[in-house]
Residue frames as a rotation matrix with the C-alpha (Angstrom) as fourth column:
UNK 1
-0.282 -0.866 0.414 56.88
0.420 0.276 0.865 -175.69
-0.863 0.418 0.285 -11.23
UNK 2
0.229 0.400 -0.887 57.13
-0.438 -0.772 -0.461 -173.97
-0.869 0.495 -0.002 -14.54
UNK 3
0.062 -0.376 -0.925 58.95
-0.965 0.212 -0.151 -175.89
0.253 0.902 -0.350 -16.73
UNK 4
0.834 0.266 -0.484 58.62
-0.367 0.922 -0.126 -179.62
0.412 0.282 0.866 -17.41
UNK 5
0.339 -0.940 0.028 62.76
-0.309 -0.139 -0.941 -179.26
0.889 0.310 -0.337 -17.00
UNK 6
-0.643 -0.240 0.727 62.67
-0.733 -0.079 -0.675 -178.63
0.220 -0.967 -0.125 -13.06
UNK 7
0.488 0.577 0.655 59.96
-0.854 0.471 0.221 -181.41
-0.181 -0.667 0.723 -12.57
UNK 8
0.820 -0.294 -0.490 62.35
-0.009 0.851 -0.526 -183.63
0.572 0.436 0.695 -14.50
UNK 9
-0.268 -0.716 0.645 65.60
-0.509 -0.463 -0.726 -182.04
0.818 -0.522 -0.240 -12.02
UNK 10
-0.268 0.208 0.941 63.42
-0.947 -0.237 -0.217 -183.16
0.178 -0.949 0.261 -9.28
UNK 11
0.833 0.180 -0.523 62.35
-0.338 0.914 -0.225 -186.46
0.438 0.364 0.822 -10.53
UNK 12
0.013 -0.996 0.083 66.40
-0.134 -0.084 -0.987 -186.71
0.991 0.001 -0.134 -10.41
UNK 13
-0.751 -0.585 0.308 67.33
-0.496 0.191 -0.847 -186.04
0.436 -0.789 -0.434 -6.95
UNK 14
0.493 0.722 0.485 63.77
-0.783 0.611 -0.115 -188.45
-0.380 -0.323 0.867 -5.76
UNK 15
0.910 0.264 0.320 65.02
-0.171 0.942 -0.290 -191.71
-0.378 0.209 0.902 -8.06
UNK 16
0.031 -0.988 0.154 68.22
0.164 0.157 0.974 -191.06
-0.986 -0.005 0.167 -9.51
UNK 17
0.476 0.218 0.852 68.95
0.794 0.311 -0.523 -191.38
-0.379 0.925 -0.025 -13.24
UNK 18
-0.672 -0.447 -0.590 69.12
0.514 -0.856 0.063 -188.48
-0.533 -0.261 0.805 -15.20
UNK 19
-0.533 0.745 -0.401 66.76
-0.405 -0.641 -0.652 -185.53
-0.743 -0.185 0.643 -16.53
UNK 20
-0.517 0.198 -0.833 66.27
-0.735 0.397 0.550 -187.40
0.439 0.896 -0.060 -19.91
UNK 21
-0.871 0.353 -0.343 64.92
0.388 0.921 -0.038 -190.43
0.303 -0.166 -0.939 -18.31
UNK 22
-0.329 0.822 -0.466 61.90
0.819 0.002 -0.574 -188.63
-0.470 -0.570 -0.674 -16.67
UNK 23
-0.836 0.006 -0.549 61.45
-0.391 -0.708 0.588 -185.79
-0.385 0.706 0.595 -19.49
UNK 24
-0.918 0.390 -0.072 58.97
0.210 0.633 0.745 -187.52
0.337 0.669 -0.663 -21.50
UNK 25
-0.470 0.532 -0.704 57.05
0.843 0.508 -0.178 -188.22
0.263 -0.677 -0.687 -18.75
UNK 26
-0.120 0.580 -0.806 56.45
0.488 -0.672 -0.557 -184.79
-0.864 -0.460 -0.203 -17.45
UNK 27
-0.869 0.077 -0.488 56.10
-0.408 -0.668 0.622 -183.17
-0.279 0.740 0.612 -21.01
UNK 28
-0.692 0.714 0.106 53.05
0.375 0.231 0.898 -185.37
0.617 0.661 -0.427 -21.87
UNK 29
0.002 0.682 -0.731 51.22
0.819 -0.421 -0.391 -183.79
-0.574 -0.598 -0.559 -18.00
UNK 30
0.028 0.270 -0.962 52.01
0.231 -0.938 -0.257 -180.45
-0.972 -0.215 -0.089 -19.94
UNK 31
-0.895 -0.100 0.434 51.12
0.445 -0.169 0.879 -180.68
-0.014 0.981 0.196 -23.66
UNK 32
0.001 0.998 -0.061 48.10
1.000 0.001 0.031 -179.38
0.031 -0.061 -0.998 -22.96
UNK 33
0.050 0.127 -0.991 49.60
0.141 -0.983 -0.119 -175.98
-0.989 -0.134 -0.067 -22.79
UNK 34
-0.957 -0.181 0.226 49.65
0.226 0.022 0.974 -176.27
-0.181 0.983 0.020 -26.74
UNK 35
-0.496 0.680 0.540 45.84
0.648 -0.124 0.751 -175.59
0.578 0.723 -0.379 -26.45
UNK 36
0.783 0.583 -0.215 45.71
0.417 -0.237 0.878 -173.58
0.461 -0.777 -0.429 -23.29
UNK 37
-0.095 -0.905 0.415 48.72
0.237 -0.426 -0.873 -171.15
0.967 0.016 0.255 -21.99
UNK 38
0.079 0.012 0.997 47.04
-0.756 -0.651 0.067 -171.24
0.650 -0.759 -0.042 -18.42
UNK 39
-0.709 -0.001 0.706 46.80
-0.666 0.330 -0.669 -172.78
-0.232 -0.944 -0.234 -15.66
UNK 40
-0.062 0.646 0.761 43.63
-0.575 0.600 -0.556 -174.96
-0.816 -0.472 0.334 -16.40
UNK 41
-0.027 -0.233 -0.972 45.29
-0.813 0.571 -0.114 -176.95
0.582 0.787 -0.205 -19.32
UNK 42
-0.776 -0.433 0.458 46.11
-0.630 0.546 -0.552 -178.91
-0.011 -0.717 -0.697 -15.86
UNK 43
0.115 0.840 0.530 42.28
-0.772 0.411 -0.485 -179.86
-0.625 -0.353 0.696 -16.09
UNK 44
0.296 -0.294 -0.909 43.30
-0.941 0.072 -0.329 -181.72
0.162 0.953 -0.256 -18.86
UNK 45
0.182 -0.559 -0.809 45.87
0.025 0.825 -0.565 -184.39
0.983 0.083 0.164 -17.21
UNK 46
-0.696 -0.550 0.461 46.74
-0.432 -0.192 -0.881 -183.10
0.573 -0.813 -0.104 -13.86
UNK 47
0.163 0.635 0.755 44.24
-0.987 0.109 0.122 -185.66
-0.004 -0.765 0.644 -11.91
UNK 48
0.269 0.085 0.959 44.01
-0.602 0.792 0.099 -189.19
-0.752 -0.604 0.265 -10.58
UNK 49
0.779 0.406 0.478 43.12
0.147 0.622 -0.769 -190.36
-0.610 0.669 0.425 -14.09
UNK 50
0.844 -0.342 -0.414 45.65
-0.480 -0.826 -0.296 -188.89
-0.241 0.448 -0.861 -15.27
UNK 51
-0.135 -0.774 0.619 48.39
-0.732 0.498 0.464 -190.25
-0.667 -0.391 -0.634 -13.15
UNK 52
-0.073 -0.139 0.988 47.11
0.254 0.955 0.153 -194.33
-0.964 0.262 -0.035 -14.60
UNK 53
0.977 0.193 0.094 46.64
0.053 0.209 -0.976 -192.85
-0.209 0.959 0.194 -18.19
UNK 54
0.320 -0.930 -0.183 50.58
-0.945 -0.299 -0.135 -191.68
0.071 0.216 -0.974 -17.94
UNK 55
-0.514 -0.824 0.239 50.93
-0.662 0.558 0.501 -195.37
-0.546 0.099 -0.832 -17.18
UNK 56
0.687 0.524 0.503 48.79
0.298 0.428 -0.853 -196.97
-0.663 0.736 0.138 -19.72
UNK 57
0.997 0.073 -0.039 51.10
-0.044 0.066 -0.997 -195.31
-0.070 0.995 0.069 -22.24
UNK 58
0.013 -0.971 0.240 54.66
-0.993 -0.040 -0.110 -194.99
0.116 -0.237 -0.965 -20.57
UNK 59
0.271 0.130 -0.954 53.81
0.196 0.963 0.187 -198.97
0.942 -0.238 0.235 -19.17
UNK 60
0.823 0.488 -0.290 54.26
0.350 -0.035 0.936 -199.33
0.446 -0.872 -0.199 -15.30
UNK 61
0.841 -0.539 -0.036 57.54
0.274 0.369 0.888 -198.72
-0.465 -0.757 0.458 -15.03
UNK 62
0.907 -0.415 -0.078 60.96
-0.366 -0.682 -0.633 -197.03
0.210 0.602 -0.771 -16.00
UNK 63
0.613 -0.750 -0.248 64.61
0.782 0.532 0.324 -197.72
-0.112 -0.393 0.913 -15.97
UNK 64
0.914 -0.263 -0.309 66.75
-0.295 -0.953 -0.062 -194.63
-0.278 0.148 -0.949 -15.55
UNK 65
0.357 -0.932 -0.057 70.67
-0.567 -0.168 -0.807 -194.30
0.742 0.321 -0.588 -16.23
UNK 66
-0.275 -0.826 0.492 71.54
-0.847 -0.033 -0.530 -195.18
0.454 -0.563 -0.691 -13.04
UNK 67
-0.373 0.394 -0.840 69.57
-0.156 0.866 0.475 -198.78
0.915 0.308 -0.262 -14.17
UNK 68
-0.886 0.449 0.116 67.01
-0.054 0.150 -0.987 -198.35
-0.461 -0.881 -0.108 -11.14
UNK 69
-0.699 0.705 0.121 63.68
0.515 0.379 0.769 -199.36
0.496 0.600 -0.628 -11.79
UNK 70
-0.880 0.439 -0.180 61.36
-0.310 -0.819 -0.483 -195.89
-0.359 -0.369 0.857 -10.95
UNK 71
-0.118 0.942 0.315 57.19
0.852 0.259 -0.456 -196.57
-0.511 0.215 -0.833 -11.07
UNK 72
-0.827 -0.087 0.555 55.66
0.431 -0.732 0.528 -194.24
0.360 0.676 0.643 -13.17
UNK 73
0.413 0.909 -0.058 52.71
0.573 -0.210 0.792 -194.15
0.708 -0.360 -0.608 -11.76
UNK 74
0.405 -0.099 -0.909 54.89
0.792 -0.458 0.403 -192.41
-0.456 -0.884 -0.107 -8.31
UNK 75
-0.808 -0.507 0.301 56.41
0.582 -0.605 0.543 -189.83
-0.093 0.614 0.784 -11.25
UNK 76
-0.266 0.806 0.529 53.00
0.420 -0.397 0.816 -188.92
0.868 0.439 -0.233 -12.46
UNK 77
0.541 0.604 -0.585 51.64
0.721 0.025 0.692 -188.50
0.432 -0.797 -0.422 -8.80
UNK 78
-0.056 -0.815 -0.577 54.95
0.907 -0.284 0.313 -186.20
-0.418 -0.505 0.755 -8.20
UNK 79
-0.812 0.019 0.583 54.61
0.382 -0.737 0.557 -183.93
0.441 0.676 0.591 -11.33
UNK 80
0.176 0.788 0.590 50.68
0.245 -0.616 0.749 -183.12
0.953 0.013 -0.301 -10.21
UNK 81
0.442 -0.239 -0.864 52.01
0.896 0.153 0.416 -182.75
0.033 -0.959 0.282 -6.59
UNK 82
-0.580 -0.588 -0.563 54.22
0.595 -0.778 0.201 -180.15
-0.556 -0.219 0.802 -7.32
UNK 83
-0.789 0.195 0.583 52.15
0.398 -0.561 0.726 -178.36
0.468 0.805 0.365 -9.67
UNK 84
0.198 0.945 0.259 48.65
0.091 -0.281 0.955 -178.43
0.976 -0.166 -0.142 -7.67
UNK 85
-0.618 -0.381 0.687 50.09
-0.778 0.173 -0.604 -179.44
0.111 -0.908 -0.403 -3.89
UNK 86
-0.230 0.502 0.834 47.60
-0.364 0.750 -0.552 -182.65
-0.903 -0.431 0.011 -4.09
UNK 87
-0.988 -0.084 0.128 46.27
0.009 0.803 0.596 -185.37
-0.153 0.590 -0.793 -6.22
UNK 88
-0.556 0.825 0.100 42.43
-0.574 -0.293 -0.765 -184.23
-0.602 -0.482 0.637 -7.51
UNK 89
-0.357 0.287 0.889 40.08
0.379 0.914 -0.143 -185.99
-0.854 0.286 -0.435 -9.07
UNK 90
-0.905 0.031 0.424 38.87
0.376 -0.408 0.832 -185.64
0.198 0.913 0.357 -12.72
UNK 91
0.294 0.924 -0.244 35.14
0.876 -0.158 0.456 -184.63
0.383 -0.347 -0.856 -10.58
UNK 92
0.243 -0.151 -0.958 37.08
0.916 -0.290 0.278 -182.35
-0.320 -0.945 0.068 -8.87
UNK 93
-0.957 -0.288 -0.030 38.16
0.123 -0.497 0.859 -180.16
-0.263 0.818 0.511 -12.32
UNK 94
-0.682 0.607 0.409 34.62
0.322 -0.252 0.912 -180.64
0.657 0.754 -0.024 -13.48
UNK 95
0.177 0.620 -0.764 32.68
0.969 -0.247 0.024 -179.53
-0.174 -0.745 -0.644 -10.64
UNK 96
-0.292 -0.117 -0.949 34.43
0.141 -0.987 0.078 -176.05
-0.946 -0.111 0.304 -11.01
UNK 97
-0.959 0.265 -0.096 32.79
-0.227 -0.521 0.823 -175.61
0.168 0.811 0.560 -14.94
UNK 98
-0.292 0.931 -0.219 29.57
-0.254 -0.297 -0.920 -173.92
-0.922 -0.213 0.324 -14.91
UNK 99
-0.183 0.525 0.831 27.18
0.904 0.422 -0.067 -175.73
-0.386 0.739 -0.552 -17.75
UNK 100
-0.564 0.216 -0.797 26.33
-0.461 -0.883 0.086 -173.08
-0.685 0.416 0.598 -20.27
UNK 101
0.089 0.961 -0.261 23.80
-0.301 -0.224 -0.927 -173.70
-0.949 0.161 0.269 -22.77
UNK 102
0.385 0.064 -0.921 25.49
-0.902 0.239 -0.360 -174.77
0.196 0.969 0.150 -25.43
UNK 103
-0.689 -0.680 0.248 26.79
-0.715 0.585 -0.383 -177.88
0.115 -0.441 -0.890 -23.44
UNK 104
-0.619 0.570 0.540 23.22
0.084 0.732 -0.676 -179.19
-0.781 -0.373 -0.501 -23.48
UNK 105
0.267 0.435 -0.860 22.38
-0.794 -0.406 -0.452 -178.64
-0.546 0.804 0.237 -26.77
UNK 106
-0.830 -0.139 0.541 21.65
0.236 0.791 0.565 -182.00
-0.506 0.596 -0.623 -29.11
UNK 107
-0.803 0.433 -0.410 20.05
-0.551 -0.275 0.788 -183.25
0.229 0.858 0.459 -31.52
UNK 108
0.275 0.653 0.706 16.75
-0.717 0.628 -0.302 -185.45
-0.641 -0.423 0.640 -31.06
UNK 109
-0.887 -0.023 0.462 17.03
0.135 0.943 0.305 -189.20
-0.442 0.333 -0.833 -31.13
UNK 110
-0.581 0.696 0.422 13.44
0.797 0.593 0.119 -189.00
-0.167 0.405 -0.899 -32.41
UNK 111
-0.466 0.398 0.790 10.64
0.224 -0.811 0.540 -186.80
0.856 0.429 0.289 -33.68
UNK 112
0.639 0.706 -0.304 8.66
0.564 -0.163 0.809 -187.02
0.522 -0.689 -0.503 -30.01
UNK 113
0.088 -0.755 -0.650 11.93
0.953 -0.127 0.276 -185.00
-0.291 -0.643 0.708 -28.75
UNK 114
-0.591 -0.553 0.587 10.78
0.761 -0.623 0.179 -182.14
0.267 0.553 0.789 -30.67
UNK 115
-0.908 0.389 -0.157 8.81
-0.242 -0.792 -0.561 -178.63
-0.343 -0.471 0.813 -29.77
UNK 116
-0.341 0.924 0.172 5.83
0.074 0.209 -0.975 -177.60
-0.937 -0.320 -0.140 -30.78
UNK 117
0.332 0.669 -0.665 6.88
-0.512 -0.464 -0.723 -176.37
-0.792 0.581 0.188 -33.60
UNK 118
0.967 -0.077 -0.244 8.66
-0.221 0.234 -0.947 -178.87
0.130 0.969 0.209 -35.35
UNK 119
0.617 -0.786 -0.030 11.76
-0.282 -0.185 -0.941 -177.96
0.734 0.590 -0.336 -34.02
UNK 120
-0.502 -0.391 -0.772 14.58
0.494 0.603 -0.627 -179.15
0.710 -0.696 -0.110 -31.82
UNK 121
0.785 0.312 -0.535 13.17
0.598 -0.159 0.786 -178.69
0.160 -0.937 -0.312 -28.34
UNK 122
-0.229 -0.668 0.708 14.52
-0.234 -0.668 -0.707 -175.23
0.945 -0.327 -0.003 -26.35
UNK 123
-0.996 -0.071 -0.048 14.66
0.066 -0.274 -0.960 -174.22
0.055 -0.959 0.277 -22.67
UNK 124
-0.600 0.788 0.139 11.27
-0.297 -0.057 -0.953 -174.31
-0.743 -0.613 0.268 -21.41
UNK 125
-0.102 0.782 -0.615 9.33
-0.968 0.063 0.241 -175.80
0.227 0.620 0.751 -24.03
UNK 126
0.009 0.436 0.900 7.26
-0.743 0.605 -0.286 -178.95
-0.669 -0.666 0.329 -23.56
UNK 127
-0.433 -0.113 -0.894 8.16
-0.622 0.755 0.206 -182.65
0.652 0.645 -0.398 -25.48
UNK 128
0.594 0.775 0.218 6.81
-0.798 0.532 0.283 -185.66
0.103 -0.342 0.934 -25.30
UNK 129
-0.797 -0.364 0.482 8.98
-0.403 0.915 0.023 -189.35
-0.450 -0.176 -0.876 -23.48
UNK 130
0.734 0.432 -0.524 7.66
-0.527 0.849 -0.039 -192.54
0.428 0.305 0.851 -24.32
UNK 131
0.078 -0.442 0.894 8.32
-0.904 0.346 0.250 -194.67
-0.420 -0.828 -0.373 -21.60
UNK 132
-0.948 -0.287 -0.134 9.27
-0.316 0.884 0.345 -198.49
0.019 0.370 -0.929 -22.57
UNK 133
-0.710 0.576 0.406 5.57
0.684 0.701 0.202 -199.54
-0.168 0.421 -0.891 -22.40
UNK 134
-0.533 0.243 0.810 4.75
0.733 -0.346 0.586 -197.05
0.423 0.906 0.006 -24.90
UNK 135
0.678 0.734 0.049 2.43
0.725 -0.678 0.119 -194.20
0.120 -0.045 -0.992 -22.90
UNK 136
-0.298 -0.404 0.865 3.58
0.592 -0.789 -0.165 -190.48
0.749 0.463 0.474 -23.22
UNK 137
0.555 0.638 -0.535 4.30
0.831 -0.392 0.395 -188.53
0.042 -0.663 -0.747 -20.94
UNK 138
0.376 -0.552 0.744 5.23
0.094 -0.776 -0.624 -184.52
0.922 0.305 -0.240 -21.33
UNK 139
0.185 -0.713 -0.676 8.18
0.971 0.029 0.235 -183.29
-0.148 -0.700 0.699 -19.93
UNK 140
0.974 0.112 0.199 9.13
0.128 -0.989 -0.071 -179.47
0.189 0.095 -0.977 -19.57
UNK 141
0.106 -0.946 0.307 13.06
0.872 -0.060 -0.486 -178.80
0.478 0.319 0.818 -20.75
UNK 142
0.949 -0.314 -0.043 14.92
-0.208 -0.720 0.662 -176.59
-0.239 -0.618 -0.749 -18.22
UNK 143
0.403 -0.914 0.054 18.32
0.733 0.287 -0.617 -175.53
0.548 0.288 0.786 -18.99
């Protein structure tokens, strides 16, 4: 589907009502093209979590025009249906991004988290843990 419009059309001839009643609903799976104009804004909302976060804020349930009471939760589960052809998990979006280096890049909680020189630990350089009953033991940072 391309347009919120037709998942809201389709909504329609599934529950009744009319496209207004089930608008909303699919425009919040696709606000995400406001920071993303492809496809993998979807990573965004289009998953399991997704589905219960549309009802966490819609509540569990709708009443359309044609005063039928429509779960949301079976909307949500329609909208990523037609978009993906299944229901994935939010693991299932992050499995496909590859870590890059800046993705594991903090700060130290402490000064034993730092290099040799001074500075934040990099990729291969050696720091020192402190386990809970205090002894040190070096670790070698791989990114």
């Amino acid at each position: 589907m391309a347009h919120c419009y037709y998942h809201a059309l389709s909504s329609v001839r599934k529950w009744g009502g009319a496209v207004d009643d089930y608008l909303p609903l699919h425009q919040w799976f696709d606000q995400s093209k406001a920071i993303l104009a492809d496809p993998r804004h979807r990573a965004l909302r289009h998953h399991a979590e997704g589905i219960f976060m549309l009802e966490s804020l819609f509540g569990p349930t709708i009443v359309n025009a044609d005063a039928r009471t429509v779960p949301v939760r079976l909307v949500g589960e329609q909208h990523v249906r037609e978009d993906l052809g299944f229901i994935p998990s939010f693991a299932d979006w992050a499995r496909l991004i590859a870590p890059e280096a800046w993705m594991l890049r903090g700060n130290p909680l402490d000064e034993h988290a730092r290099g040799a020189a001074g500075n934040p630990a990099a990729a291969g350089d050696e720091v020192l843990v402190r386990s809970r009953a205090g002894d040190e033991q070096p670790v070698r940072i791989a990114i």
